[in-house]
C-alpha positions in Angstrom: -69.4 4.0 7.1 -67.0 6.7 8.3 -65.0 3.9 10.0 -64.7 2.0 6.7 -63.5 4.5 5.4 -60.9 5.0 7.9 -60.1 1.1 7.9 -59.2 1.6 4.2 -57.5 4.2 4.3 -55.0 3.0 7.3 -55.2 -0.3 5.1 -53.3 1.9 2.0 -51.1 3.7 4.4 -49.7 0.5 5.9 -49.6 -1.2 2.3 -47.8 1.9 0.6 -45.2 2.1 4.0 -44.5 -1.7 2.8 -44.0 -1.3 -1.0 -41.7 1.5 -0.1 -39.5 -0.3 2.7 -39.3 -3.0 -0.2 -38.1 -0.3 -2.5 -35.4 1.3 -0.1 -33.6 -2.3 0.4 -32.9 -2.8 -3.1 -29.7 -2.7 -4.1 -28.0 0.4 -5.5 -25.5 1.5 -8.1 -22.9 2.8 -5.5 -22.1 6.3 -5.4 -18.6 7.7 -4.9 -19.2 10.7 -3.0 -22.5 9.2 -0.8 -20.5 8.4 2.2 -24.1 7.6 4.0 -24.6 4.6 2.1 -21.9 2.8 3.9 -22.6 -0.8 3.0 -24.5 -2.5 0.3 -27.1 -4.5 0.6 -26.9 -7.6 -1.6 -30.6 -8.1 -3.3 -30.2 -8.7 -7.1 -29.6 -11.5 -9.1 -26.3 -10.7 -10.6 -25.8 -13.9 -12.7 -29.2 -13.6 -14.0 -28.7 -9.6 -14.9 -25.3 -9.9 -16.6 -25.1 -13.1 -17.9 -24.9 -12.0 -21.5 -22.1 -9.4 -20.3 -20.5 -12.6 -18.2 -20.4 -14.8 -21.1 -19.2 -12.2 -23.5 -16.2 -11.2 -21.4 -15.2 -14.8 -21.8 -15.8 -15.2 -25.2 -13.4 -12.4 -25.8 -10.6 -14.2 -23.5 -11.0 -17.0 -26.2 -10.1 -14.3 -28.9 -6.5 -12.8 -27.5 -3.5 -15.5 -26.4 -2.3 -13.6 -23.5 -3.0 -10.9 -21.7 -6.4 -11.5 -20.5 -8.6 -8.2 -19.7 -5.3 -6.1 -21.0 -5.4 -7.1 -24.2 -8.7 -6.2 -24.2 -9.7 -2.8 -26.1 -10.3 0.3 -23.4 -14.1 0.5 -23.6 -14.5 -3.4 -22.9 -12.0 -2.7 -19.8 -14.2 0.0 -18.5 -17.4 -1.6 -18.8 -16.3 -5.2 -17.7 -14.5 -3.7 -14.8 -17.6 -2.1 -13.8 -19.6 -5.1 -13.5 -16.5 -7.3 -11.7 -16.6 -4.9 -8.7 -20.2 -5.8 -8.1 -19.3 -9.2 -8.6 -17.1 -9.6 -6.4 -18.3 -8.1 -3.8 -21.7 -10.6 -3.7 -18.9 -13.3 -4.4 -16.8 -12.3 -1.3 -20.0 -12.0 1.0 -21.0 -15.6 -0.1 -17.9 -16.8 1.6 -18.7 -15.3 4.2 -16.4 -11.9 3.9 -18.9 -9.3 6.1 -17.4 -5.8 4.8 -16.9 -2.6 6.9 -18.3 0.8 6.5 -17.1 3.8 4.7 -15.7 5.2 7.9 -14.1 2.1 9.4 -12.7 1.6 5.6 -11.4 4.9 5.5 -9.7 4.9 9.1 -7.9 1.5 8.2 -6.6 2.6 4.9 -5.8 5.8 6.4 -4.1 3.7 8.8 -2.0 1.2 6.7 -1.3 2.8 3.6 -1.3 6.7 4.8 -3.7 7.3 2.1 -7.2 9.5 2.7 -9.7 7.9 0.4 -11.5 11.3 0.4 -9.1 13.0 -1.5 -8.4 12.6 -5.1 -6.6 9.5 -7.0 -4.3 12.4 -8.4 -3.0 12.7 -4.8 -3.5 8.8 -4.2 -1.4 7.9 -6.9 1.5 9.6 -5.3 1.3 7.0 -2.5 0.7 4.0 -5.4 -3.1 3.7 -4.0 -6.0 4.6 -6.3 -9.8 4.9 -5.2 -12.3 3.2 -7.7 -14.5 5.5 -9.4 -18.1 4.7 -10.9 -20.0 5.7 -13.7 -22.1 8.1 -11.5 -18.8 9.6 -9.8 -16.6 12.2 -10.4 -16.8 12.6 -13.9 -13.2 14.0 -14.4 -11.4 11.5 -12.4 -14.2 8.9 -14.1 -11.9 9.6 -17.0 -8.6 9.5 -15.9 -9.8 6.3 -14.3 -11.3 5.5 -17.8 -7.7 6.6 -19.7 -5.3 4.6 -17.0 -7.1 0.9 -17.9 -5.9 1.8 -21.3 -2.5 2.5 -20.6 0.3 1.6 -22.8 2.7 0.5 -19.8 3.2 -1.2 -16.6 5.5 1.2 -15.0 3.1 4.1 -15.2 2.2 5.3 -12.1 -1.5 6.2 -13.4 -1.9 2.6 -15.0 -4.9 0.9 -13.5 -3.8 -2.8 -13.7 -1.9 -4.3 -10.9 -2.4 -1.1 -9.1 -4.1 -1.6 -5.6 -7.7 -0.2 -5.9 -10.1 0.3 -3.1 -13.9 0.1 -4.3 -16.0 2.6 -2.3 -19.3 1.3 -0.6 -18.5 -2.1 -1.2 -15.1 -1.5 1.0 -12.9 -4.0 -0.3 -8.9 -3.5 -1.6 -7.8 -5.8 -4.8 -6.1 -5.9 -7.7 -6.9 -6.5 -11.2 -10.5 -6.3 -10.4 -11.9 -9.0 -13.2 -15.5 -11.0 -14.0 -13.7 -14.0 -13.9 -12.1 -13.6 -10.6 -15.4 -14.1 -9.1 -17.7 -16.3 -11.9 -16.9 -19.2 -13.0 -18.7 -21.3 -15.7 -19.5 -25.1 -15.3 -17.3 -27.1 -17.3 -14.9 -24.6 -18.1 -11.9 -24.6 -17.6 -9.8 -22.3 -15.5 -6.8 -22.5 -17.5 -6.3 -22.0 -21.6 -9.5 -20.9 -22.5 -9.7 -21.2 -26.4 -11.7 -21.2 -29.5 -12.8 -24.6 -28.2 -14.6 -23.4 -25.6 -17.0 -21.2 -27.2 -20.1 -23.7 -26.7 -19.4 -24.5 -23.0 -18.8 -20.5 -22.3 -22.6 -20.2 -24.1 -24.4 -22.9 -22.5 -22.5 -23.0 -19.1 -24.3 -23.2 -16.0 -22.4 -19.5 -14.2 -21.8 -19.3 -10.4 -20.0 -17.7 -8.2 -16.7 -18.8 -7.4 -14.1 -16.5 -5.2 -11.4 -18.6 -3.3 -8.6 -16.1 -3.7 -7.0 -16.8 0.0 -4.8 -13.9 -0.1 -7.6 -11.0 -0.5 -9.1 -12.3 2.0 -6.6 -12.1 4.7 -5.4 -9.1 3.2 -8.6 -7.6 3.8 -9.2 -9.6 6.9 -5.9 -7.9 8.4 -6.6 -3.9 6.8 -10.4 -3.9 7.5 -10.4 -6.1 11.0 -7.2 -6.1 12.3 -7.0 -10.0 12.6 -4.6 -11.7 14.2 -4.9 -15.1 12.4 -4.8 -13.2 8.9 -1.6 -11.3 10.0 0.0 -14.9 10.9 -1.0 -16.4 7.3 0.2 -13.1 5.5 3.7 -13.3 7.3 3.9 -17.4 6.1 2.3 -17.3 2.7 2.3 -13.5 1.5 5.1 -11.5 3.3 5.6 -8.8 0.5 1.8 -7.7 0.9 3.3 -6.9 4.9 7.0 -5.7 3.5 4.9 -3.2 1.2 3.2 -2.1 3.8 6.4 -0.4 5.4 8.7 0.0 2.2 5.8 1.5 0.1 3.4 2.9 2.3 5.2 3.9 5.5 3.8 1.5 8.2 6.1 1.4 10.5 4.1 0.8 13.9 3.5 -3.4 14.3 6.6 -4.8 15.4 6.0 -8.1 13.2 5.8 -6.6 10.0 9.1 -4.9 11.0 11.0 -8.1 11.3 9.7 -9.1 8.4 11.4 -6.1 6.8 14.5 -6.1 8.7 15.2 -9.7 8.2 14.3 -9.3 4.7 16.6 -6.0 4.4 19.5 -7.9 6.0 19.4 -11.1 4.1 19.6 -8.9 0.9 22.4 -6.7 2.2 24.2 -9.5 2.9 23.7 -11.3 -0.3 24.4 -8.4 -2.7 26.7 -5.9 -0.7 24.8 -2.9 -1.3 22.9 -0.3 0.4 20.5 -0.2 -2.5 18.3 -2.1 0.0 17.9 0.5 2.1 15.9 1.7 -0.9 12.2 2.9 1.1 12.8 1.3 4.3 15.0 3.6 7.0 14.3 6.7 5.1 11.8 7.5 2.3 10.6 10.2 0.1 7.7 9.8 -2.0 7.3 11.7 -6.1 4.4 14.0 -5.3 5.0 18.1 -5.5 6.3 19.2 -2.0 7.1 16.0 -0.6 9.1 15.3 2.1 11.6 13.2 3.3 10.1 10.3 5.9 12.3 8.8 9.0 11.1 5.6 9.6 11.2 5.9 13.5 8.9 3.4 14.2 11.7 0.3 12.6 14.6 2.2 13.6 13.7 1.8 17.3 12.5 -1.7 16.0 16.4 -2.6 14.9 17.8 -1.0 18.6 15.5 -3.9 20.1 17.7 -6.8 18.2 19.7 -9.1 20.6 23.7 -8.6 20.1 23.9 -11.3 18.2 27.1 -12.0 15.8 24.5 -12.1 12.8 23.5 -8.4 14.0 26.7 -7.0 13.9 26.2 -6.5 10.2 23.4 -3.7 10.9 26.6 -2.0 11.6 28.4 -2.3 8.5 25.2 -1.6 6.4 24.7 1.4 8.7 28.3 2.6 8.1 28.0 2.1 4.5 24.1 4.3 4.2 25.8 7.0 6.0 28.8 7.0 4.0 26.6 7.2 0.5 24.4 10.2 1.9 27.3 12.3 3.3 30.4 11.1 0.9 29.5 10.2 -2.6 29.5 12.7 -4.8 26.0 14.3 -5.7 26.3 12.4 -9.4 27.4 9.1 -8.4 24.7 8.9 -6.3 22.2 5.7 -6.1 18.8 6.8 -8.2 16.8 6.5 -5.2 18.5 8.5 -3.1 19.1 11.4 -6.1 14.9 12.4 -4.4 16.8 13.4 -1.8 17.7 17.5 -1.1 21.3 17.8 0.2 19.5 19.0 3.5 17.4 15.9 3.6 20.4 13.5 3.0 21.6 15.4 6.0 19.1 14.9 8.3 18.5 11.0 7.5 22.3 10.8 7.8 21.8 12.4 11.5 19.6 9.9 12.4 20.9 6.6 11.4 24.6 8.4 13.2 22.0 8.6 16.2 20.7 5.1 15.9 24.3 3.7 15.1 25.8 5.0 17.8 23.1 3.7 20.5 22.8 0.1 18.3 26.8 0.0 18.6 26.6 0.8 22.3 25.2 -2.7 22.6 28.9 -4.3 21.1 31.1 -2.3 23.6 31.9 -0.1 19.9 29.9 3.5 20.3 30.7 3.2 16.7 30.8 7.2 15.8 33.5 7.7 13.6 31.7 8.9 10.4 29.5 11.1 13.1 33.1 13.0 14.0 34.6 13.3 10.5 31.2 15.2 9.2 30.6 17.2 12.3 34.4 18.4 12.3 35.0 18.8 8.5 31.6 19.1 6.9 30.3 22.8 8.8 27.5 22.3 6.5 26.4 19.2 7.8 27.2 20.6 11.7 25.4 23.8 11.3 22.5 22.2 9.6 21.7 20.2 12.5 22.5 22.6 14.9 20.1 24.5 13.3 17.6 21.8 13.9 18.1 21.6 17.2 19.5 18.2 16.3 15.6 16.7 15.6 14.8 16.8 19.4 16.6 13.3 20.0 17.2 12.9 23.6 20.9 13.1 24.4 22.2 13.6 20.7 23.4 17.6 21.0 25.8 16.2 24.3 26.9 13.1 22.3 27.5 15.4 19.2 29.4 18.3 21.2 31.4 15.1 22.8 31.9 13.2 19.6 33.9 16.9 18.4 35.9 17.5 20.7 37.5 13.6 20.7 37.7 14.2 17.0 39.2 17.2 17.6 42.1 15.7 20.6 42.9 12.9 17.6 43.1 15.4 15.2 45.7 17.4 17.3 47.8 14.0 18.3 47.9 12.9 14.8 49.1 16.6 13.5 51.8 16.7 16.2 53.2 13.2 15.2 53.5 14.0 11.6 55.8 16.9 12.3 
């Protein structure tokens, strides 16, 4: 009898250890600040759960003539943005798209965009980057996030659409996060969608349906580093890897940076002007307390072109950023370049004098006449970088002491031959 008992008991034991293992692999509503539930687990029927929420999203595309989702009032944004996130993410994993962790996300974002993930979308937004936030998130940023799918203009920096959103948990970068993106309806068509639809969008057979080729080599290359996605990127979507550099700051995979540079000189020779530079050499992002960047990692990219006739003109556009930073008066000034302090024009004009001179070297020029003019009649511009201890680059306080006192000989010759 006593063994009975004990049968039934380890009988319930083993039997309630099931139902609960059952129970821990459903699927949860991710949460923003759980960082231990790094992946979810695909277990519910999506179509079956929101397909009156599917079918009315399209229903109201029949109702506005443009626009899609933004002409949509805010609350319908909200709560069909909500369910396209989860959407897309079993849509994505059903071609076979095997997402990361929280950590490995947060590493390559980190990485790429110079954006921490773990801080909030008020600082994110400074680097155009926003973190997704869910109903059971942060409730304040919840709101902001709520307020920006509303907003009245595309130039915002807060506005939501056609921003680049990561979506915690389910670890994936995208735009424009919408239901139709990853549902489709049978016999439907993708384009025009119209009054005449209504019966199809009610009766429809749904399914999922994500083919968008360049999310998934841009997630490919962020997430997993992948060659092959890299190689479609730089032959079918180059500005996602331009972006990268001019937006972001990403200035260590030599590819990408011969994407930029051959993109930057095709433009300056084109339009004539240094607005190109605009981001690339030298940066300095909106956000309280920012500071100006040096893009090291492409200006030792352009010191590795072959002396080639067609490089030559890194010169010229060289000569003509240096000129605008140390020359033009403050007001007539580029609007890009008004971020910069008058220090910080100073020290991204030391630099490219640094890089011109050794790129020059490679022409037989040592091109350093803008360099001599400043450091002999600008003390405020020779005493600032003095005071730097002329940024620590290797043989620049010789070749600046050097570059003055030929200034200075000229100077001299010239002055005795006017009199």
């Amino acid at each position: 009898m006593k063994k009975m008992k004990q049968s039934k008991y380890l009988l319930l034991t083993l039997l309630l250890m099931v139902l609960g293992s059952s129970c821990d692999n459903q699927r949860k509503v991710p949460q923003q600040e759980n960082t231990a539930d790094t992946v979810v687990v695909v277990k519910k029927d999506l179509l079956s759960l929101y397909d009156k929420q599917i079918r009315a999203y399209y229903l109201d595309l029949t109702k506005v003539s443009d626009g899609g989702i933004l002409s949509f009032p805010q609350k319908a944004q909200v709560e069909y943005t909500d369910i396209a996130v989860e959407l897309i993410d079993e849509a994505i994993r059903r071609m076979g798209y095997k997402p990361v962790d929280n950590e490995r996300a947060r590493e390559a974002i980190l990485k790429y965009f110079g954006v921490d993930v773990s801080q909030s979308n008020d600082i994110q937004l400074t680097r155009g980057f926003r973190t997704y936030i869910f109903k059971n998130g942060n409730a304040t940023e919840r709101a902001k996030q709520e307020k920006a799918m509303g907003g009245d203009s595309f130039d915002e920096q807060e506005y939501f659409w056609n921003r680049l959103v990561y979506v915690p948990n389910y670890n994936y970068i995208i735009t424009s996060p919408t239901i139709d993106s990853a549902v489709k309806i049978e016999g439907l068509s993708e384009y025009a969608i119209d009054e005449n639809h209504r019966k199809t969008i009610k009766r429809g057979k749904l399914y999922f349906n994500f083919n968008d080729s360049i999310f998934f080599n841009e997630n490919n290359f962020i997430f997993y580093d992948s060659k092959d996605a890299l190689e479609w990127l730089k032959k079918n979507e180059a500005a996602f890897l331009i972006d990268l550099l001019r937006e972001y700051g990403y200035d260590r995979n030599e590819e990408i940076n011969k994407l930029v540079m051959a993109n930057m000189l095709k433009e300056y020779t084109d339009v004539d002007d240094p607005w190109i530079l605009d981001n690339t050499l030298a940066s300095k992002r909106k956000a309280k307390h920012a500071k100006v960047e040096i893009r090291k990692g492409l200006l030792k990219s352009i010191l590795k072109l072959p002396a080639t006739e067609e490089n030559m003109e890194w010169i010229r556009l060289f000569n003509d950023y240096i000129d605008y930073l140390l020359n033009i008066e403050e007001q007539k000034l580029p609007m890009w370049m008004t971020e910069f302090t008058k220090e910080e024009r100073y020290k991204v004009a030391a630099y490219l004098c640094y890089y011109l001179y050794k790129f020059s070297k490679k022409y037989d020029r040592e091109d350093t006449s803008l360099l001599g003019h400043e450091l002999y009649y600008n003390d405020s511009f020779r005493n600032y970088i003095d005071s730097r201890h002329y940024f620590s680059l290797p043989g620049f306080e010789t070749l600046c002491d050097k570059v003055y006192e030929e200034y200075d000989v000229a100077v001299k010759i010239k002055t005795s031959q006017d009199e």
